[in-house]
N, CA, C and O of each residue as an XYZ file, in Angstrom:
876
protein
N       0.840     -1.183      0.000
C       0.000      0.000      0.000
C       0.886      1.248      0.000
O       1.797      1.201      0.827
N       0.816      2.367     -0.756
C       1.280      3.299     -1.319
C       0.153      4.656     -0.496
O      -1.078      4.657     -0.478
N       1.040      5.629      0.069
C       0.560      6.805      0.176
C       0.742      7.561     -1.075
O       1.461      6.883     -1.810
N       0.260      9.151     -1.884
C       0.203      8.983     -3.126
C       1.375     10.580     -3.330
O       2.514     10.386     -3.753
N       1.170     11.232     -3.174
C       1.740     12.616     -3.183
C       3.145     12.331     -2.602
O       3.138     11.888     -1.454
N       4.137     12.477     -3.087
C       5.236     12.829     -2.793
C       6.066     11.351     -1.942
O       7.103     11.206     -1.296
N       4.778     10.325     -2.449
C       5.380      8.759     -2.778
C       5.717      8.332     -3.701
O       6.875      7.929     -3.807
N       5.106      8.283     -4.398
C       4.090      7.951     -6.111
C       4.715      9.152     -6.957
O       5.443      9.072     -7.946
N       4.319     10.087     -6.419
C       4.558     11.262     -7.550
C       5.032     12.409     -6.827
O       5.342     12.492     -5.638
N       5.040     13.543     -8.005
C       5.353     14.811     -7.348
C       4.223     15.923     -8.303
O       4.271     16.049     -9.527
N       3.319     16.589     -7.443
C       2.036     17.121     -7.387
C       2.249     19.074     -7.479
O       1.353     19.910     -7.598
N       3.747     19.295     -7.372
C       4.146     20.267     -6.583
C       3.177     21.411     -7.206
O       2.176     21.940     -6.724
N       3.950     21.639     -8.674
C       3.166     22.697     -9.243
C       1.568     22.891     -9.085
O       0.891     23.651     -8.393
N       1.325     22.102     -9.815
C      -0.523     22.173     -9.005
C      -1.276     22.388     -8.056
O      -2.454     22.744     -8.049
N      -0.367     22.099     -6.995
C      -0.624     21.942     -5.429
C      -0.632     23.589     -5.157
O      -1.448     24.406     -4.731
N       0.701     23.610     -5.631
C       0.935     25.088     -4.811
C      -0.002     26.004     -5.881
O      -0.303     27.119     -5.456
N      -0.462     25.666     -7.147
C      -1.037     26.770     -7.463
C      -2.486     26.851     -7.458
O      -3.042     27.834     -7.948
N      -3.326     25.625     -6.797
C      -4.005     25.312     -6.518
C      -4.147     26.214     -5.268
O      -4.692     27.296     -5.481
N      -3.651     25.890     -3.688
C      -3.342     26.600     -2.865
C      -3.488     28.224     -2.787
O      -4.197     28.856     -2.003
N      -2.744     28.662     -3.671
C      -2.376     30.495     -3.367
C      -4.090     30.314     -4.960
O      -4.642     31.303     -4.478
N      -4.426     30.174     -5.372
C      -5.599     30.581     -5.953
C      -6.293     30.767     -5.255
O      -6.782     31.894     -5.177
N      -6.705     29.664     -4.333
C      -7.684     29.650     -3.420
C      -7.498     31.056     -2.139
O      -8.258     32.023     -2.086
N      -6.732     30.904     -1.543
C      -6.005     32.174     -1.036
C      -6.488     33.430     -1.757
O      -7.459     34.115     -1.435
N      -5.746     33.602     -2.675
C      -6.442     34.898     -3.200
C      -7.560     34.944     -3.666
O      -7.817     36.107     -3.977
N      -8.505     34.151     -3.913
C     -10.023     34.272     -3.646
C     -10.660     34.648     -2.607
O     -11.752     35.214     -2.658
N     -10.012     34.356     -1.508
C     -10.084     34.859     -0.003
C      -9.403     35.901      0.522
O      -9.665     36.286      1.662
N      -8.577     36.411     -0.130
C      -7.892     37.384     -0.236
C      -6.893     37.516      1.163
O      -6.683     38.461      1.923
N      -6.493     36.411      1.132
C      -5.510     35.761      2.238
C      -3.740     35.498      1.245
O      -3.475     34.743      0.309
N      -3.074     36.266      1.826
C      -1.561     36.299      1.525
C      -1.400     35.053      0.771
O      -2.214     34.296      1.301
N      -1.001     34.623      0.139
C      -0.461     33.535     -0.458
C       1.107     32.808      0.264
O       1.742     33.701      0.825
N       1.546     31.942      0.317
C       2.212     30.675      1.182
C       3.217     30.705     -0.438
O       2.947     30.816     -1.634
N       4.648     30.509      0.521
C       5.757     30.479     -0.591
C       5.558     28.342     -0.678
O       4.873     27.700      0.119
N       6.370     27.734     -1.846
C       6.055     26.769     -2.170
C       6.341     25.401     -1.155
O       5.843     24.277     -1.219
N       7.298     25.938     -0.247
C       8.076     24.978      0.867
C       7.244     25.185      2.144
O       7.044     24.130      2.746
N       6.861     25.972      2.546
C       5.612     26.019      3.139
C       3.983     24.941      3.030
O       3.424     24.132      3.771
N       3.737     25.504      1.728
C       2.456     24.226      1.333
C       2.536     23.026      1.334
O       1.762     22.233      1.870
N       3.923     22.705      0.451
C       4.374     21.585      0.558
C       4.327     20.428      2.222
O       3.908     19.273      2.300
N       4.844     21.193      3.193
C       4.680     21.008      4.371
C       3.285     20.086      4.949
O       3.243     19.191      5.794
N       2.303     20.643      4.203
C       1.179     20.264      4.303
C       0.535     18.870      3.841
O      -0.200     18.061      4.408
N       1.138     18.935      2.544
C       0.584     17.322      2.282
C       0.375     16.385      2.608
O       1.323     15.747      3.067
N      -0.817     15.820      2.572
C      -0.851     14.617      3.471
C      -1.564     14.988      4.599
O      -2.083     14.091      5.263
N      -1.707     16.344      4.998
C      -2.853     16.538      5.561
C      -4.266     16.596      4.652
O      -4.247     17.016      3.494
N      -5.543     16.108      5.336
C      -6.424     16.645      4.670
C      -6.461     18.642      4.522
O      -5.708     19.434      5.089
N      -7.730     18.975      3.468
C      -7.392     20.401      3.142
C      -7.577     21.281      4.204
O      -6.828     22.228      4.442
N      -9.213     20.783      5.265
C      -8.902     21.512      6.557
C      -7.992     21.738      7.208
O      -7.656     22.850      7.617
N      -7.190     20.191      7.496
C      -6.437     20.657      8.422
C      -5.167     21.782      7.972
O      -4.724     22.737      8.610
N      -4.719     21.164      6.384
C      -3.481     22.388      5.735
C      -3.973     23.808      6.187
O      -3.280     24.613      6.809
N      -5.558     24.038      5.693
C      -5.406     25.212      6.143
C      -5.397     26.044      7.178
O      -5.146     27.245      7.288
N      -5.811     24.948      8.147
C      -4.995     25.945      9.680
C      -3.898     25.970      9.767
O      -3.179     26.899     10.134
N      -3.680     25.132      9.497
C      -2.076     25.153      9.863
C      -1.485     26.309      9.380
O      -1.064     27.168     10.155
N      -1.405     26.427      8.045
C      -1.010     27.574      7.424
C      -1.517     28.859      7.869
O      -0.620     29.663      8.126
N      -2.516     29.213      8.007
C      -3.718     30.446      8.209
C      -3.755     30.227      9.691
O      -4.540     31.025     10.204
N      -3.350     29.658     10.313
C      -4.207     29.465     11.823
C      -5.505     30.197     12.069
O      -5.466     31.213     12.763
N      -6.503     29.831     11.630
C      -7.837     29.788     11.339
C      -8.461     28.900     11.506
O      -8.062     27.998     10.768
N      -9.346     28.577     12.146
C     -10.502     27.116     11.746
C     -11.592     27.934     11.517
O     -12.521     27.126     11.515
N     -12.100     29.110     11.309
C     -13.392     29.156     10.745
C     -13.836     27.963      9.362
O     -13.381     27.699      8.249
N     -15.198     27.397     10.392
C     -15.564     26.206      8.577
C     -16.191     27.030      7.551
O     -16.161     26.417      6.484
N     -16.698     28.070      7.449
C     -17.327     28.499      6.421
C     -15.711     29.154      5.819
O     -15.503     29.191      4.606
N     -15.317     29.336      6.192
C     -13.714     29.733      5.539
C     -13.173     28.496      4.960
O     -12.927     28.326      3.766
N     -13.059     27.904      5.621
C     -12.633     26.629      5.278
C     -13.106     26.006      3.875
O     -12.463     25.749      2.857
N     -14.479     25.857      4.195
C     -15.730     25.807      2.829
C     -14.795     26.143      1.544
O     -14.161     25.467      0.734
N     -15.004     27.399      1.744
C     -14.707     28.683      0.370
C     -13.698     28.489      0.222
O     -13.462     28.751     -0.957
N     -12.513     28.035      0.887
C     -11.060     27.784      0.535
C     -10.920     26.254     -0.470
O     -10.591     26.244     -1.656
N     -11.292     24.938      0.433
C     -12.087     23.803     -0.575
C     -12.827     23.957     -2.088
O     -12.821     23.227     -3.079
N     -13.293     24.904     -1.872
C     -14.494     24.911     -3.215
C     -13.198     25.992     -4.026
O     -13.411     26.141     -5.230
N     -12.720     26.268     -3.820
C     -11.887     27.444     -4.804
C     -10.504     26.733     -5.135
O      -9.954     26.860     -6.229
N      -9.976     25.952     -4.060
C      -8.655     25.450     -4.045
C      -8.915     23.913     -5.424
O      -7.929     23.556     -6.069
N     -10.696     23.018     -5.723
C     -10.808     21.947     -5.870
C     -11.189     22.863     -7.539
O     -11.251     22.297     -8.630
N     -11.350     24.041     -7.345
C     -12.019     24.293     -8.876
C     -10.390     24.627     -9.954
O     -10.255     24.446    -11.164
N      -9.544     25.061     -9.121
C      -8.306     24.973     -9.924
C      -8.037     23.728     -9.566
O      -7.713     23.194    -10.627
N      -7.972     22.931     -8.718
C      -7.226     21.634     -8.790
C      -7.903     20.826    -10.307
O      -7.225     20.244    -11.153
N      -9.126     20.974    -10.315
C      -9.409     20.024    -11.686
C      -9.321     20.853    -13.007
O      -9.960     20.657    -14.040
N      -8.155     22.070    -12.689
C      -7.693     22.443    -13.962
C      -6.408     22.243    -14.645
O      -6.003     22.159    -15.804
N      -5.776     22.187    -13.064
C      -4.479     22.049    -13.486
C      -3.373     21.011    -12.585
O      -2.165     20.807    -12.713
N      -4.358     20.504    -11.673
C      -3.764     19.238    -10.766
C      -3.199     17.822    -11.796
O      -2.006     17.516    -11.820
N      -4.079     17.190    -12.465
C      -3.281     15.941    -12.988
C      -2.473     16.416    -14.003
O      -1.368     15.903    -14.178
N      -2.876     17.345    -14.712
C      -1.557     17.381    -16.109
C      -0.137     18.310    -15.407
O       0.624     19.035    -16.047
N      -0.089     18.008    -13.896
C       1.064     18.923    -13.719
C       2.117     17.891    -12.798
O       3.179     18.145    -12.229
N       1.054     16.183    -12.961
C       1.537     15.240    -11.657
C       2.664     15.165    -12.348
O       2.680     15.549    -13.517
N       3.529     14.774    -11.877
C       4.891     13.450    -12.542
C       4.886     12.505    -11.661
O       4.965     12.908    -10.501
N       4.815     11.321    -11.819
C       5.454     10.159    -11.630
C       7.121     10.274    -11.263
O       8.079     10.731    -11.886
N       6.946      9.530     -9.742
C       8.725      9.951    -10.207
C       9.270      8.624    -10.794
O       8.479      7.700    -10.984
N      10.712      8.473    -11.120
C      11.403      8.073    -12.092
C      10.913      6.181    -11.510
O      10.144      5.564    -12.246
N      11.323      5.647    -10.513
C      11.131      4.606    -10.013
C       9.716      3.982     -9.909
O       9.459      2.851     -9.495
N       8.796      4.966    -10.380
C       7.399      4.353     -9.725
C       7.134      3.512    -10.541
O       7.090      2.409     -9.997
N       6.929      3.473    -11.607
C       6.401      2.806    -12.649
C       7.073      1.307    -13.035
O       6.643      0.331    -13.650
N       8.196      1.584    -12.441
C       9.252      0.221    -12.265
C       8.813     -0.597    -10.624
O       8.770     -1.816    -10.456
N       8.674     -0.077    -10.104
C       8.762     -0.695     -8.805
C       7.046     -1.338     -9.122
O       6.925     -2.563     -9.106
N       5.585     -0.336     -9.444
C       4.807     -1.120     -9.417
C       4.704     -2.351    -10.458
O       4.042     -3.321    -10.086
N       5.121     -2.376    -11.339
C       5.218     -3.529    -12.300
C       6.270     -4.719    -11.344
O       5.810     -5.664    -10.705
N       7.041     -4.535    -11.405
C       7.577     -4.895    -10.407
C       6.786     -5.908     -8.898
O       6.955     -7.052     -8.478
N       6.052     -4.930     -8.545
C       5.475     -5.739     -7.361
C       4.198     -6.838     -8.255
O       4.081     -8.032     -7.978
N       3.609     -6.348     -8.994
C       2.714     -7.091     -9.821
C       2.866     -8.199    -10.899
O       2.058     -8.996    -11.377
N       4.277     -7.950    -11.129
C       5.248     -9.462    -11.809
C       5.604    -10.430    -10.499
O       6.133    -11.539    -10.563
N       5.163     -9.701     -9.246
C       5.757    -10.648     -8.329
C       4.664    -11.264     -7.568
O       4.873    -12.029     -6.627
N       3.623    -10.964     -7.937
C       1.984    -11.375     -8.026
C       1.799    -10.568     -6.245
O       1.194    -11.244     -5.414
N       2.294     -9.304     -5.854
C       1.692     -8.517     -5.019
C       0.420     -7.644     -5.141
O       0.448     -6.744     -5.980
N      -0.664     -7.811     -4.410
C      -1.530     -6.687     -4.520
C      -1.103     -5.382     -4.149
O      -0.160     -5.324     -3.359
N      -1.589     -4.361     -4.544
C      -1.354     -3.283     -4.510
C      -1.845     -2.168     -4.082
O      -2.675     -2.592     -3.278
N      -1.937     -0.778     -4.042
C      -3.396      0.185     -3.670
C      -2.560      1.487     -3.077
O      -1.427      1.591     -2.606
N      -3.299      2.139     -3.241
C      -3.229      3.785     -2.846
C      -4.069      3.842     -1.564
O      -5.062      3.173     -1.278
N      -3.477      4.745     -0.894
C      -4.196      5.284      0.254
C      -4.058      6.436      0.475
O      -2.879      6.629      0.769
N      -5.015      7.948      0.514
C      -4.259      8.732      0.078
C      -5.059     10.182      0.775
O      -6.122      9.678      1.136
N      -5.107     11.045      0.997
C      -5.653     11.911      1.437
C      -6.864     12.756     -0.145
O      -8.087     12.898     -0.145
N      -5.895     13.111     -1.194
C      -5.962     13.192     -2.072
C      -7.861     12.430     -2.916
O      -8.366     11.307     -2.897
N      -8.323     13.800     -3.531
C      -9.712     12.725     -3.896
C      -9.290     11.079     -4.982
O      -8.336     10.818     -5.715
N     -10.247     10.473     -4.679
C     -10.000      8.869     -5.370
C     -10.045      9.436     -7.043
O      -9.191      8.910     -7.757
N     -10.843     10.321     -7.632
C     -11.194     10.278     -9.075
C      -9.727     11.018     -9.807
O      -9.073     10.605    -10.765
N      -9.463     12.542     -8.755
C      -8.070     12.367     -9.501
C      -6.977     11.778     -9.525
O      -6.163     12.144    -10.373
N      -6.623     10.680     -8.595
C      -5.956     10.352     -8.342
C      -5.491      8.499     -9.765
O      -4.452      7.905    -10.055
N      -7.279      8.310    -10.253
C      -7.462      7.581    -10.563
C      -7.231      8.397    -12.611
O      -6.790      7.894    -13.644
N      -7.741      9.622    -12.317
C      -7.535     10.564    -13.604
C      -5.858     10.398    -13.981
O      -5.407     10.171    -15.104
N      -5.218     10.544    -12.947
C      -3.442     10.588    -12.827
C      -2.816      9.732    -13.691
O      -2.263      9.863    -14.783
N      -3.100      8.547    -12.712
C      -2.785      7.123    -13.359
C      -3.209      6.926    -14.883
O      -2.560      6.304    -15.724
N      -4.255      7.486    -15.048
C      -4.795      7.063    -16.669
C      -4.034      7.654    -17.296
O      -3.571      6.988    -18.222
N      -3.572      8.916    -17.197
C      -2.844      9.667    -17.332
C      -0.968      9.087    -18.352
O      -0.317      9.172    -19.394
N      -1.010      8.631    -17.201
C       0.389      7.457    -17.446
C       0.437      6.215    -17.722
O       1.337      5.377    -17.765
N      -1.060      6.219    -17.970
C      -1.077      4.581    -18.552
C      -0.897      3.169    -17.609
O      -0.818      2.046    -18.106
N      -0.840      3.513    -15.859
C      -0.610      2.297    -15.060
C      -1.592      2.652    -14.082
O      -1.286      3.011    -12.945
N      -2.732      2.562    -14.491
C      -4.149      2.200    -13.914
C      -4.186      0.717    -13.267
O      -4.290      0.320    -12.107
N      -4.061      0.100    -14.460
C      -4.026     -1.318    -14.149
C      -3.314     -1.645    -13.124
O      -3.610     -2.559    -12.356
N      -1.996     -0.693    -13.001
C      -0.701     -1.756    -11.815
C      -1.727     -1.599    -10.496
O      -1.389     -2.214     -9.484
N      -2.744     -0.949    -10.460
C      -3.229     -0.797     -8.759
C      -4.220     -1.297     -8.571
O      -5.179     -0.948     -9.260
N      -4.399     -2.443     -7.433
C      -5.481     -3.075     -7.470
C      -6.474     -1.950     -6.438
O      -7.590     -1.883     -6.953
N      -6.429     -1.470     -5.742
C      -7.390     -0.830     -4.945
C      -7.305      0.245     -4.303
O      -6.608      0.360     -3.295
N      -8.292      1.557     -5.011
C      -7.498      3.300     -4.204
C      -8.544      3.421     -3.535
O      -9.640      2.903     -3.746
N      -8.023      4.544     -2.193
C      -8.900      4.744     -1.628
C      -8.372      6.259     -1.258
O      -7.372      6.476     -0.574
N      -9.105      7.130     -1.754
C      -8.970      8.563     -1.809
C     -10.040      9.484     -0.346
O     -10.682      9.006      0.588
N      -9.851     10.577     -0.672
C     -10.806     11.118      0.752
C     -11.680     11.291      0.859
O     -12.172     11.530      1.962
N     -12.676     11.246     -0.791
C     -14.034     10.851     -0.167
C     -14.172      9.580     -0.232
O     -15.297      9.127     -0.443
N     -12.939      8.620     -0.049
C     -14.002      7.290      0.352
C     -14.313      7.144      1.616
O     -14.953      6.156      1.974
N     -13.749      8.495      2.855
C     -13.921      8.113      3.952
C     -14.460      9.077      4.948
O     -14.446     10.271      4.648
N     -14.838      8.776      5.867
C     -15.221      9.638      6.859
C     -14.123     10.592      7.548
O     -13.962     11.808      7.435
N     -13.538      9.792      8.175
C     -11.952     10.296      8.723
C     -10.945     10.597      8.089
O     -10.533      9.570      7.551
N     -10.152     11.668      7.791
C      -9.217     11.399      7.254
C      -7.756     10.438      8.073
O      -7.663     10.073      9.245
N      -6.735     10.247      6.878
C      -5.301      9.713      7.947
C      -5.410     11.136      8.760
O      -6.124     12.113      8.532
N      -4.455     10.901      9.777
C      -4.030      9.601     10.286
C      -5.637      8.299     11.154
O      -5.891      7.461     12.018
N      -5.864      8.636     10.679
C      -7.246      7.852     10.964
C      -6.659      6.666     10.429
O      -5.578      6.965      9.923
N      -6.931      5.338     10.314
C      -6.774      3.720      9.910
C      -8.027      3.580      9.335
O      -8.443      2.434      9.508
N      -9.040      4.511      8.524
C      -9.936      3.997      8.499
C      -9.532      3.607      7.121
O      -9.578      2.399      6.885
N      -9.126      4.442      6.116
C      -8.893      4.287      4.370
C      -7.740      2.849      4.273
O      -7.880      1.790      3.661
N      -7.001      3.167      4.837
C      -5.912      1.782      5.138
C      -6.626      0.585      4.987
O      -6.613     -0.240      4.074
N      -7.619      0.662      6.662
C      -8.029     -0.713      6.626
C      -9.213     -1.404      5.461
O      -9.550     -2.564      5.226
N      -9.789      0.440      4.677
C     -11.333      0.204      3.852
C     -10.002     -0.731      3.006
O     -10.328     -1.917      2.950
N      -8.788     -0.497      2.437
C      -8.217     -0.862      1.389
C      -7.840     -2.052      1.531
O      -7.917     -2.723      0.502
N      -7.311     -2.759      2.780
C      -6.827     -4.310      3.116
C      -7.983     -5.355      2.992
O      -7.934     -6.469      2.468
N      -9.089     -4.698      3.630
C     -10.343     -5.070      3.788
C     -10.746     -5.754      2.138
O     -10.787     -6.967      1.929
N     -11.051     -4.570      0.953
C     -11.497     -4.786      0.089
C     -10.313     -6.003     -0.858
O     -10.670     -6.490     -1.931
N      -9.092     -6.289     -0.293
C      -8.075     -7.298     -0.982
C      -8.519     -8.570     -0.648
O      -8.560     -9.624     -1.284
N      -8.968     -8.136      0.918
C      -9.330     -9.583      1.680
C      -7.928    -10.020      2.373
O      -7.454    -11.140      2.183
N      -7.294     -9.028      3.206
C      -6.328     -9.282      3.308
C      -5.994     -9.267      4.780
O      -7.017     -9.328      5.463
N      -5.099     -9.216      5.340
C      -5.088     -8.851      7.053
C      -4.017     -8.215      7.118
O      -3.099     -8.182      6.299
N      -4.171     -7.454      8.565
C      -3.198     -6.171      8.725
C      -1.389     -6.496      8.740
O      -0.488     -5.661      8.660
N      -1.268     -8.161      8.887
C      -0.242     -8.516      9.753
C       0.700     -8.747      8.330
O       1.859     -9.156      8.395
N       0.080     -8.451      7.163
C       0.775     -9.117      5.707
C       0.437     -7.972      4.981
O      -0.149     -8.104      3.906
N       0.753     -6.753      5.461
C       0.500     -5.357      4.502
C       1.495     -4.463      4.825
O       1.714     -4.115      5.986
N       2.213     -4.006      3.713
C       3.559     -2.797      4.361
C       2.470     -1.379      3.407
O       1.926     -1.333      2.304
N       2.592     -0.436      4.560
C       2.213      0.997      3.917
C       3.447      1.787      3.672
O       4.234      2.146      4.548
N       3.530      1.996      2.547
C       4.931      2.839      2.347
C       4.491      4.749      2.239
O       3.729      5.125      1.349
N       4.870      5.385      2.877
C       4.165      6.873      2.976
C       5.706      7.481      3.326
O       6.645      6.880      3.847
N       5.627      9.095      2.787
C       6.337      9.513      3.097
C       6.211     10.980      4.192
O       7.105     11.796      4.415
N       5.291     10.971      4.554
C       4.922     11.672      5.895
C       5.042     11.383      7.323
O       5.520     10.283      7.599
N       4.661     12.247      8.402
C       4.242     11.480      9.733
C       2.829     11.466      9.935
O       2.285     10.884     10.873
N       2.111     12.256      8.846
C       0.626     11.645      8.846
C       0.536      9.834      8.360
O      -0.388      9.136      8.778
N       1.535      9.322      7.524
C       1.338      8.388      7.227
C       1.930      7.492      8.018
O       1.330      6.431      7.848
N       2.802      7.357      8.804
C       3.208      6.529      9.831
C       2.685      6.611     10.859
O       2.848      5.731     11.703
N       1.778      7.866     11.119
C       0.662      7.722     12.328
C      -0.325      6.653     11.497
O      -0.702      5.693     12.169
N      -0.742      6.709     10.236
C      -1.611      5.885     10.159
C      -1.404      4.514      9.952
O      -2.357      3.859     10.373
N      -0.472      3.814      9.439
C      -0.085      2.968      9.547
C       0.131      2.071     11.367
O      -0.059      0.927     11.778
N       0.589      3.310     11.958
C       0.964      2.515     13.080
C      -0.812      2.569     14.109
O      -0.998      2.051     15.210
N      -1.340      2.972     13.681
C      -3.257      3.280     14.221
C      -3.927      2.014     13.218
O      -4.975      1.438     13.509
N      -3.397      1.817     12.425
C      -4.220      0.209     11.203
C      -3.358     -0.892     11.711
O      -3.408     -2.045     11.285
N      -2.229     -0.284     13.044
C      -1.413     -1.837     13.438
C      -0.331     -2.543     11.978
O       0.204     -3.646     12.095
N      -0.213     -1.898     11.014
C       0.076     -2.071      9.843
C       2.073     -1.431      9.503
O       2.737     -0.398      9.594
N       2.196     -2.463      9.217
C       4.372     -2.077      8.847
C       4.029     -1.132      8.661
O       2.856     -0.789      8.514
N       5.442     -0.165      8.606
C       5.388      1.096      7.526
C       6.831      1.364      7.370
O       7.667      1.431      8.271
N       7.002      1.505      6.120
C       8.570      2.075      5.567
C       8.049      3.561      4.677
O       7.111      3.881      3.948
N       8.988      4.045      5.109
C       8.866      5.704      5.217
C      10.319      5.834      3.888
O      11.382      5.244      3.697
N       9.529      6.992      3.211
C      10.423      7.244      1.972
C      10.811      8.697      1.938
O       9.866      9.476      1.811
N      12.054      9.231      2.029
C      12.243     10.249      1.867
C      12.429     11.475      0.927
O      12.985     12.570      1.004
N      11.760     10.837      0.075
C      11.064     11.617     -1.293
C      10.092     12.964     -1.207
O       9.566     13.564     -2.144
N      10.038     13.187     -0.082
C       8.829     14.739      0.399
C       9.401     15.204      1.211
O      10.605     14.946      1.248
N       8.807     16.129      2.274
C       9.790     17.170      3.268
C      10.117     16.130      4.571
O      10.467     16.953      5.418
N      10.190     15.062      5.096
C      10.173     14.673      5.853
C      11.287     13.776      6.286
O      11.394     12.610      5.907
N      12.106     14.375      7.094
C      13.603     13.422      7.031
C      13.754     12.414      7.728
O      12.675     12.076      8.216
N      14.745     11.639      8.068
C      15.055     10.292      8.610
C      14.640     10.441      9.686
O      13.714      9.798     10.182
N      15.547     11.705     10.435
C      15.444     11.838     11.791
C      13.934     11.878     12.310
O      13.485     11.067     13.119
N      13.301     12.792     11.813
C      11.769     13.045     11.679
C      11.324     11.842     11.896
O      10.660     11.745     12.928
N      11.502     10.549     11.068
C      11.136      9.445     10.964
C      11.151      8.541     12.084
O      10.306      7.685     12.350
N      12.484      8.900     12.875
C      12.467      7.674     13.913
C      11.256      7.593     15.162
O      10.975      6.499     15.651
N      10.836      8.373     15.445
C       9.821      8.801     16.605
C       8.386      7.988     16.369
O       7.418      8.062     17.125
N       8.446      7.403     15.470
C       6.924      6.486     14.884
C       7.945      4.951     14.303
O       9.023      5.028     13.713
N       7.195      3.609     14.698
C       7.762      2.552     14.235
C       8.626      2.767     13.102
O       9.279      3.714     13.542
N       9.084      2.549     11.953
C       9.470      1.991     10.617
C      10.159      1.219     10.320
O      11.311      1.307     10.744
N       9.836      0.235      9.561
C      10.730     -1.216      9.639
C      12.146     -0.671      8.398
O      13.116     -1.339      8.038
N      11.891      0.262      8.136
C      13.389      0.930      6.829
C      12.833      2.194      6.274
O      11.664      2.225      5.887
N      13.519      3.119      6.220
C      13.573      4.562      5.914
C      14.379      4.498      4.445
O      15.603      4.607      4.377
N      13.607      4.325      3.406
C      14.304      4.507      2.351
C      14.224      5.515      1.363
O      13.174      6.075      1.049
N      15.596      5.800      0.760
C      15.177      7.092     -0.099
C      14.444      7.304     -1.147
O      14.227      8.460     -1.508
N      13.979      6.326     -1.763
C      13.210      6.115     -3.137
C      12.764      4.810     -3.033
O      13.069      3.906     -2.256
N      11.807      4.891     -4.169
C      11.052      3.064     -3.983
C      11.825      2.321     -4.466
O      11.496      1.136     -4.407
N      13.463      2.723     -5.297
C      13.695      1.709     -6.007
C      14.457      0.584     -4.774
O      14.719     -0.607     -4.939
N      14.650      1.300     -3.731
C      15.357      0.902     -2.073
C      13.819     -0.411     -1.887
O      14.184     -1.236     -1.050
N      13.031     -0.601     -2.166
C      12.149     -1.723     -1.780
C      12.716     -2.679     -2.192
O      12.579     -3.640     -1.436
N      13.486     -2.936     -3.324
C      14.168     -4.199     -3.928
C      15.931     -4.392     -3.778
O      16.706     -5.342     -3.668
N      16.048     -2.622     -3.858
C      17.638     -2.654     -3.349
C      18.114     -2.764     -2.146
O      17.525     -2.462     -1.108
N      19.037     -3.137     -2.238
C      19.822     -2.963     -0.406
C      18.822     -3.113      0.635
O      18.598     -2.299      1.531
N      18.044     -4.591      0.376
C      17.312     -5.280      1.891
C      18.023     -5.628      2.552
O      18.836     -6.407      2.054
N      18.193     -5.294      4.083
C      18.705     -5.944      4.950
C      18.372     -6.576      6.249
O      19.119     -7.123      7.060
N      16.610     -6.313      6.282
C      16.717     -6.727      7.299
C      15.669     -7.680      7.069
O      14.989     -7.583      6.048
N      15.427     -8.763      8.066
C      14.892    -10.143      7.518
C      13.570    -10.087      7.612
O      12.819    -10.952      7.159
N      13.116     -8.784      8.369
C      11.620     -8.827      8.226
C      10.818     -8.001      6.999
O       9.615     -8.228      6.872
N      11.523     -6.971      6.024
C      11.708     -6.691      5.169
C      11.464     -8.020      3.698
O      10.560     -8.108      2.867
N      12.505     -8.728      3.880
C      12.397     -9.770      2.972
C      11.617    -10.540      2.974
O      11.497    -11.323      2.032
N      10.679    -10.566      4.257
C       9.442    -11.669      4.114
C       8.475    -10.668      3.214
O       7.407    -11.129      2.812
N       8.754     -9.614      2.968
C       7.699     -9.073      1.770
C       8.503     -8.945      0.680
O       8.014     -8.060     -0.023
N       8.981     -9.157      0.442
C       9.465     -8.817     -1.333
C      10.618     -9.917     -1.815
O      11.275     -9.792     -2.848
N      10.755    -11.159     -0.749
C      11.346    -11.982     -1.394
C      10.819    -13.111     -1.566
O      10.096    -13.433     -0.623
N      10.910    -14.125     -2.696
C       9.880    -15.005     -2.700
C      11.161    -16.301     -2.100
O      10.810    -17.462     -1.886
């Protein structure tokens, strides 16, 4: 299981211009790009307190509805794939692994993305933020996704590169190897389980070393 933004891909441009649109519809300062970034992986409420320290919801509202009307203008044709993804999921699916997204991110663009690049197929099961009530770090999208494989928690690695995603992983009782492909560093990393902190996905097949590691990816 795959977290999707800044696992999978890199969202940046879109994100951030998605972001400061919405902003200046509200006529709220706009956020330099290392800043927003920061955010990912939160759902959009929570980014925007964080950023704004604000929780008004009717603010909130108008920020959503303005931030989602540029996102479906210029969010998927701005994703990239990074260089390893497309290798690693073929990869897990030549090795007859199921697969899936879990993701804060809505399910349709996320599913628009992939078509996008032509590896729809490599994923057996996404689960985006309206499939759920809670967002991560909640276990609820995790477990909707193990659930729908038919699978159990004790034979699933979530690979995310956040600490929203290793909170959720470690709340679904579920491995987690943490990738340092987004703002979130090693050190950052140690304070929540992770069975390996690797820098890219192509590290899932390279340089295993530890034996609980290899009970997933070696046959």
């Amino acid at each position: 299981m795959f977290d999707f933004d800044y696992t999978l891909a890199d969202a940046t441009d879109g994100i951030v211009s998605s972001f400061n649109h919405a902003f200046s519809g509200l006529e709220i300062p706009g956020y330099d790009s290392e800043s927003i970034k920061r955010t990912v992986g939160l759902s959009l409420d929570e980014a925007f307190m964080q950023l704004t320290d604000n929780k008004d919801k009717a603010l909130i509202n108008r920020f959503k509805n303005l931030f989602g009307e540029k996102a479906d203008e210029v969010m998927s044709k701005n994703t990239v794939l990074f260089d390893d993804t497309v290798n690693t999921l073929q990869r897990l699916k030549h090795d007859g692994f199921n697969t899936g997204i879990v993701t804060t991110k809505y399910h349709y663009r996320i599913v628009e993305t992939l078509n996008m690049h032509g590896v729809l197929d490599l994923i057996d099961v996404i689960v985006g933020g309206e499939d759920v009530k809670v967002p991560k770090p909640s276990p609820e999208g995790l477990l909707l996704a193990i659930d729908s494989l038919n699978a159990q928690p004790g034979g699933v690695l979530y690979v995310g590169d956040s600490l929203v995603d290793a909170k959720t992983a470690l709340a679904a009782n579920v491995d987690f190897a943490a990738v340092t492909t987004g703002t979130t560093n090693e050190k950052e990393f140690s304070q929540y389980p992770c069975i390996r902190v690797l820098k890219n996905l192509s590290e899932l097949f390279n340089q295993l070393a530890y034996s609980k590691t290899q009970n997933y990816f070696s046959k």
